[in-house]
C-alpha positions in Angstrom: -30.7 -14.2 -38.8 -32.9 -14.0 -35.5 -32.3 -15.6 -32.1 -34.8 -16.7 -30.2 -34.4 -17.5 -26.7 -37.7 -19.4 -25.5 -38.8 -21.2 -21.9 -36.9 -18.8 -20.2 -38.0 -17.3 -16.9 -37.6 -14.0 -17.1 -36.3 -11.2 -15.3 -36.6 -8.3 -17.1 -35.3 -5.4 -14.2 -38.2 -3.2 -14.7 -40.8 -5.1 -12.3 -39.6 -7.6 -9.4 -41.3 -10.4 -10.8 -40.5 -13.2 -12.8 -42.1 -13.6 -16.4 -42.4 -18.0 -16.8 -42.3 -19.1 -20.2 -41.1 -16.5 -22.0 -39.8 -16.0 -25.5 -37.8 -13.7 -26.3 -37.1 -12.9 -30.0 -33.8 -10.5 -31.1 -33.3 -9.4 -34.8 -30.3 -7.1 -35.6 -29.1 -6.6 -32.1 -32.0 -5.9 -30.5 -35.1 -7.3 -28.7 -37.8 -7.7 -31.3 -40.0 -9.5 -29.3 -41.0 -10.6 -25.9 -43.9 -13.1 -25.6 -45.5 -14.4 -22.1 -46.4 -17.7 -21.5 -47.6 -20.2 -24.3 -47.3 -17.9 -27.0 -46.9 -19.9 -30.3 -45.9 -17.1 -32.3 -44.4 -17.5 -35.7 -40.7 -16.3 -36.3 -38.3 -16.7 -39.5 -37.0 -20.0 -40.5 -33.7 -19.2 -40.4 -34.0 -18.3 -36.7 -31.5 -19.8 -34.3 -33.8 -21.2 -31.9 -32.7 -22.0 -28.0 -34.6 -23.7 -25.2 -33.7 -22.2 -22.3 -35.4 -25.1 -20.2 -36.9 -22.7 -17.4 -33.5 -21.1 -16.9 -33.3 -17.5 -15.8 -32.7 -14.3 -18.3 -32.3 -11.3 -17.1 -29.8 -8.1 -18.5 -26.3 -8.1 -18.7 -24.8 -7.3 -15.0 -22.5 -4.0 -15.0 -19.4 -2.8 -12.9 -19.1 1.2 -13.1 -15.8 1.5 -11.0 -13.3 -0.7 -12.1 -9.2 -0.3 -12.2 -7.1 -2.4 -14.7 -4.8 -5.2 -12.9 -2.5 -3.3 -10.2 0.0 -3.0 -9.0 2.1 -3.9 -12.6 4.8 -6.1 -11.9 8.6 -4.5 -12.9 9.5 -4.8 -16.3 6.3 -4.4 -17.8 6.0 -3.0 -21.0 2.9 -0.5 -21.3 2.1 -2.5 -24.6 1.8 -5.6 -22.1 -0.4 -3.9 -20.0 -2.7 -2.4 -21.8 -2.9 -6.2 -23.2 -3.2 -8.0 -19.7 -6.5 -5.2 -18.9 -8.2 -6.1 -22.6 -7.8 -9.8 -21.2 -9.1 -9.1 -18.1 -12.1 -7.0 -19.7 -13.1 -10.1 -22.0 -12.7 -12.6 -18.8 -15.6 -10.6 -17.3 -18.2 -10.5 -20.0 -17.3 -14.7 -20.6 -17.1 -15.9 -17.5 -19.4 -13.7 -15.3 -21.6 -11.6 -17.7 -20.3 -8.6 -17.0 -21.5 -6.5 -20.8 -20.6 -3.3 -18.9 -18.0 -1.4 -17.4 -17.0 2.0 -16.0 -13.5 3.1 -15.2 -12.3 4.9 -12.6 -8.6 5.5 -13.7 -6.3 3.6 -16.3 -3.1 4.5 -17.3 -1.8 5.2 -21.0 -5.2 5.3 -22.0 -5.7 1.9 -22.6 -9.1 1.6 -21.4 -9.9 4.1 -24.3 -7.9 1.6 -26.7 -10.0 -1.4 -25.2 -13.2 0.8 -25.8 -12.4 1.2 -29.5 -11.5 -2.7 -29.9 -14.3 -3.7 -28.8 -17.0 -1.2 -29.7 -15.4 -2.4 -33.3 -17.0 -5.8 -32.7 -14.8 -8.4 -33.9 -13.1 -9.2 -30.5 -15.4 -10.1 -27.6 -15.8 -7.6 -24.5 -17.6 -5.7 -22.2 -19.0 -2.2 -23.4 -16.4 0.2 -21.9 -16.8 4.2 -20.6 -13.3 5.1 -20.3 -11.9 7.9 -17.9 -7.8 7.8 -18.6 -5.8 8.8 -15.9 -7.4 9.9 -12.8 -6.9 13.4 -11.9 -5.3 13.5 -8.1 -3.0 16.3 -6.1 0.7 16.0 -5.8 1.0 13.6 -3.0 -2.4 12.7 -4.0 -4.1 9.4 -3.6 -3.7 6.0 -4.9 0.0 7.0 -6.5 1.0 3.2 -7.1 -1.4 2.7 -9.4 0.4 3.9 -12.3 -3.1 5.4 -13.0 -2.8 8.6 -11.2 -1.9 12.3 -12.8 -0.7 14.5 -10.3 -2.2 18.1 -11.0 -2.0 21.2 -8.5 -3.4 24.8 -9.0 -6.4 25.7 -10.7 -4.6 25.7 -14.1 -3.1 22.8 -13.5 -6.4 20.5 -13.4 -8.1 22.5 -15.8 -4.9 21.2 -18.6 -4.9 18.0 -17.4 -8.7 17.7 -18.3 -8.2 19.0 -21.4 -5.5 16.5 -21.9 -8.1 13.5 -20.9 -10.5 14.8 -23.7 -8.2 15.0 -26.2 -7.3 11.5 -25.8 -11.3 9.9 -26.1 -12.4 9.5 -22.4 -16.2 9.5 -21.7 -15.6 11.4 -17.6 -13.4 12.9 -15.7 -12.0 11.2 -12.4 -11.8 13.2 -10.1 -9.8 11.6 -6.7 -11.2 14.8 -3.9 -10.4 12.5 -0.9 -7.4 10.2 0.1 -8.3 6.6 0.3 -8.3 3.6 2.8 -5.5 1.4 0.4 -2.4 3.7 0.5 0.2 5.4 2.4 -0.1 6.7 5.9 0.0 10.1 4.1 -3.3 8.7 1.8 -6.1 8.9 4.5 -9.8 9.0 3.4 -10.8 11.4 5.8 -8.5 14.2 4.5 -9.6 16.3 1.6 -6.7 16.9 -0.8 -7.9 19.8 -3.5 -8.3 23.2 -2.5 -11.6 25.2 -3.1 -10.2 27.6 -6.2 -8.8 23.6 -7.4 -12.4 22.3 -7.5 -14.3 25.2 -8.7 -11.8 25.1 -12.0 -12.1 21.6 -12.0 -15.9 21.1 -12.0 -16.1 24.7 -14.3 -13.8 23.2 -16.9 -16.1 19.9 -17.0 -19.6 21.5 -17.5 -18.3 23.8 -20.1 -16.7 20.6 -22.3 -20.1 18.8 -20.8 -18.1 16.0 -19.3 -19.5 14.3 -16.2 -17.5 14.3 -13.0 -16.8 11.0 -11.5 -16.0 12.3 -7.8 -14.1 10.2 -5.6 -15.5 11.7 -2.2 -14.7 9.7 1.0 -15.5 12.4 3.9 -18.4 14.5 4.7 -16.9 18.0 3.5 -15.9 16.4 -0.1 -19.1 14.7 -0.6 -21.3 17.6 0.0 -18.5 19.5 -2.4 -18.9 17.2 -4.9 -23.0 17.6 -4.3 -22.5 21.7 -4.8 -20.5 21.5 -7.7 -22.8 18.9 -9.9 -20.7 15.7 -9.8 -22.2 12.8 -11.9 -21.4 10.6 -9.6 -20.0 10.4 -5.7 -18.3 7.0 -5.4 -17.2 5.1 -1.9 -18.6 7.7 0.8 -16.9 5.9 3.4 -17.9 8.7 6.2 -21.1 11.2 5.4 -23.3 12.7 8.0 -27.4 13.3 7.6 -27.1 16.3 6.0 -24.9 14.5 3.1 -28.3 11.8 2.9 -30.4 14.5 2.8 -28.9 16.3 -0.3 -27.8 13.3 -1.9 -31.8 11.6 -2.2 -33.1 14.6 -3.7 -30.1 15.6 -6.4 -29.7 14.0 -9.6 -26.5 12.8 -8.5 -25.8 8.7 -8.2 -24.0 7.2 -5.2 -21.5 4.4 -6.5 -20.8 2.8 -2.4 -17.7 0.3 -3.5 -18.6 -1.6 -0.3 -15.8 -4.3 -1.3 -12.7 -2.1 -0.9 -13.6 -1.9 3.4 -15.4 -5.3 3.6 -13.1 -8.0 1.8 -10.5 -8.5 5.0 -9.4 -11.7 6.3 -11.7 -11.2 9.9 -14.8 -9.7 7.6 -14.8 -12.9 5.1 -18.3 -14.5 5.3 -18.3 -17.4 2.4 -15.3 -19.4 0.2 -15.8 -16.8 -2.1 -14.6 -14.3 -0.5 -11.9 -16.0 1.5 -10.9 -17.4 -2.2 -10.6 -13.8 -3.5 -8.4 -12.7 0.0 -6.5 -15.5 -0.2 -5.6 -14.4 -4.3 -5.1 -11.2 -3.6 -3.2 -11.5 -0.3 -3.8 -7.8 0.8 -1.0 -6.7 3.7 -2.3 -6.5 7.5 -2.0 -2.8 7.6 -3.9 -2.2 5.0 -6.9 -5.1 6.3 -6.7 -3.1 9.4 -7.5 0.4 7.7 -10.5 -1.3 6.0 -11.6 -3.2 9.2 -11.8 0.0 11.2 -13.6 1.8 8.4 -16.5 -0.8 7.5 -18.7 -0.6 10.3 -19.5 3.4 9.5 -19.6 2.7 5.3 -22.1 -0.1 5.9 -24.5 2.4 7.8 -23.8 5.3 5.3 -24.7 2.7 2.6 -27.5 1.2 4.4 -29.0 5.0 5.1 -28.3 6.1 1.1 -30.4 3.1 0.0 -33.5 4.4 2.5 -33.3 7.6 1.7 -34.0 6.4 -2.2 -30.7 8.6 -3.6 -29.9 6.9 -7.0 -27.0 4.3 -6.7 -25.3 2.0 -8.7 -23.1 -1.1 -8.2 -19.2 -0.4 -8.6 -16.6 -2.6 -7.3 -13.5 -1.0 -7.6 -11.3 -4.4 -7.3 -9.4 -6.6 -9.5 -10.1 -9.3 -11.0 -12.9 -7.8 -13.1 -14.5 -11.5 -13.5 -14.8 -11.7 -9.7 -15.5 -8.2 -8.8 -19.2 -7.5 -9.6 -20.2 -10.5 -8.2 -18.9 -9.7 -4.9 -19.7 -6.6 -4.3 -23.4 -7.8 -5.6 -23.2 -10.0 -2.5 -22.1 -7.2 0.0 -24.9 -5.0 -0.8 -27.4 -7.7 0.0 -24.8 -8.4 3.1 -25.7 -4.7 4.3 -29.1 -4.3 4.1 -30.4 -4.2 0.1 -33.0 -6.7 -1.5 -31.7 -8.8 -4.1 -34.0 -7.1 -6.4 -32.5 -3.5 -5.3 -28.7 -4.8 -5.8 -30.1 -6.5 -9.4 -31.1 -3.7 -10.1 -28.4 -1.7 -9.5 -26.0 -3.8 -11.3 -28.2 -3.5 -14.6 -30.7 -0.7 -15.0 -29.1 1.8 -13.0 -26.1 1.1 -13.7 -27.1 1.8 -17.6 -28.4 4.8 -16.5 -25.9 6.4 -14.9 -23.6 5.7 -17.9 -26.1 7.2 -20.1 -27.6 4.5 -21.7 -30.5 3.3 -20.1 -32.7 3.9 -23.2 -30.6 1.4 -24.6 -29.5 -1.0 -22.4 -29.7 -2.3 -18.6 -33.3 -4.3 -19.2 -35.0 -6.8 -21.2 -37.5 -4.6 -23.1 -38.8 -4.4 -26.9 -36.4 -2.1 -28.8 -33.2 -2.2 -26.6 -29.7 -4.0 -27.4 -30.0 -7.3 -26.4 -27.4 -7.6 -24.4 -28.5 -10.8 -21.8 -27.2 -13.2 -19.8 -28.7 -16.7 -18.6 -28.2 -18.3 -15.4 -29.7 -21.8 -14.0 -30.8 -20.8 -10.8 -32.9 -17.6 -9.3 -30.9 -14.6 -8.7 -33.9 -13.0 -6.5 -33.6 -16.4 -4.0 -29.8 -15.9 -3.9 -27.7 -13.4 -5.4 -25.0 -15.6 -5.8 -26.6 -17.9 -8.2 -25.7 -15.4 -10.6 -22.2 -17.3 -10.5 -23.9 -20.3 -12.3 -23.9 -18.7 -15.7 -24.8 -20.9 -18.5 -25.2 -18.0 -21.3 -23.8 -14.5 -22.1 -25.1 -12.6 -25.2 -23.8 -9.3 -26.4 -25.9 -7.3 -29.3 -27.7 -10.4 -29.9 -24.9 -12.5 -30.6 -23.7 -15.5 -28.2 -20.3 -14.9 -27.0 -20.1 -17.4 -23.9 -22.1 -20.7 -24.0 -21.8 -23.0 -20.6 -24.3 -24.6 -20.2 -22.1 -27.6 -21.7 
């Protein structure tokens, strides 16, 4: 049976314009059909027909850094866990539209498990590229997560690895640089592997032909993660000019995680962000760490998007229904067009997952994975929040507008 959406103002994230009165006509999965303006043409009768009453369709939004819930509260059972993340996965594709998702680090593999479930079909969720474990140094970064796997010595990364593709994962995490939420040990300005470490690391991954997934927050590790042939450099707290430079002429995306130094109590700008700081309740120390660190990611951000270096959105927060969406609104915050940060959380974002022939716009022959929203993203970014529809391989799997 076909669906055909119709009266929809379209925004397809190939061209920054909006298509009035369209119809857009999916068979098997896919879009079949896109017709412009008064087009009366024909389509079966046992089409599933929806007036979209000059609503907005556009793609599916995407999040390629995201962590399962953390930290896990005592007591819990992996099994519970790797439950509570599926849970939080479906949450983002029904109540904010999220049909994609990237991971930066999950423990027991779970976000290889939710991949499977999902990709099976019969239980609703976001398409998932998994990672496992994140690969960090002994005394590494972000070693509360529960997601971490300490490695040290050549050898010792190039197992671990191995381990990660014998268990299903899609890239390799890679943690170069300490962090800004951590220890007093965990600093993002200090690089944590050693040269022989990396070289084994990055060797190991383009002889298996996995992509890197290089956590790089300081100068030296970016432009190491540059030199080796990471896939992508996410957060880039501190670079330099010479980081810019490389970065806007190599095939390697910038994922800038803006939310992880901008969501403090004194940076807060609208409810929903104070709503999301007063959830997540985020100690002073650690608000102070991100505080002193936003000011230098927002121009490093600011300079990656004018140079034209390929980026895509990421949030790297929790929960995964909120997450996109605010991180959407901080890239418009710090200097990007609505169009640019749309497109970043849809056709980019396919891309750098490796599926932009197949996903990340609304065009003839692609999965029709689409969401519908009442008001114009391109005015305001945030009216992305008033979802009415989410559709995943051409099937309805969120209906709001009730």
């Amino acid at each position: 049976m076909s669906l055909v959406l119709t009266n929809a103002n379209l925004i397809d994230a190939v061209n920054p314009v909006i298509t009035p009165n369209a119809k857009v006509v999916i068979e098997d999965g896919r879009i079949a059909h896109i017709d412009e303006g008064q087009s009366r043409s024909s389509y079966g009768v046992n089409a599933s027909v929806i007036d979209l009453a000059g609503a907005f369709l556009l793609p599916g939004l995407w999040d390629v850094h995201i962590h399962p819930d953390y930290p896990v509260p005592p007591g819990t059972t992996p099994a519970q866990e790797t439950a509570n993340f599926g849970r939080q996965l479906s949450l983002a594709l029904t109540e904010a539209g999220v049909t994609g998702v990237r991971c930066g680090g999950a423990a027991h593999f779970m976000d290889v498990a939710w991949k499977r479930v999902f990709d099976a079909g019969d239980v609703p969720g976001p398409r998932v590229f998994a990672c496992g474990h994140f690969l960090t140094t002994t005394g590494g970064h972000f070693l509360t997560s529960g997601q971490a796997r300490e490695c040290d010595g050549p050898y010792g990364f190039v197992q671990a690895i191995r381990e990660q593709i014998k268990n299903g994962v899609d890239h390799i995490k890679l943690n170069l640089t300490g962090g800004i939420m951590g220890p007093d040990w965990d600093r993002h300005w200090h690089s944590f592997l050693l040269e022989e470490e990396l070289s084994a690391a990055f060797a190991i991954c383009r002889q298996r032909e996995f992509p890197v997934m290089a956590h790089a927050a300081n100068p030296d590790a970016v432009k190491s993660a540059l030199r080796l042939g990471a896939h992508t450099v996410e957060h880039g707290y501190i670079m330099d000019e010479e980081c810019i430079a490389t970065l806007s002429e190599s095939p390697t995306w910038y994922v800038p995680t803006l939310a992880i130094s901008h969501l403090t109590e004194g940076q807060a700008q609208n409810d929903y962000e104070r709503q999301w700081l007063a959830q997540r309740n985020i100690v002073a120390e650690l608000q102070c760490r991100a505080d002193a660190a936003s000011d230098e990611h927002a121009h490093w951000f600011k300079r990656a998007l004018d140079s034209g270096a390929k980026m895509a959105l990421g949030s790297d927060i929790r929960p995964l229904k909120d997450a996109a969406l605010l991180e959407m609104g901080l890239w418009v915050r710090d200097g990007a067009t609505t169009w640019q940060t749309l497109q970043a959380a849809t056709r980019n974002a396919a891309e750098l997952c490796g599926v932009g022939d197949q996903l990340g716009t609304v065009e003839v022959g692609k999965l029709a994975d689409l969401i519908v929203v009442a008001a114009n993203p391109l005015d305001d970014i945030n009216n992305l929040r008033q979802l009415q529809l989410v559709i995943k391989d051409g099937r309805v799997v969120s209906d709001k507008r009730g």
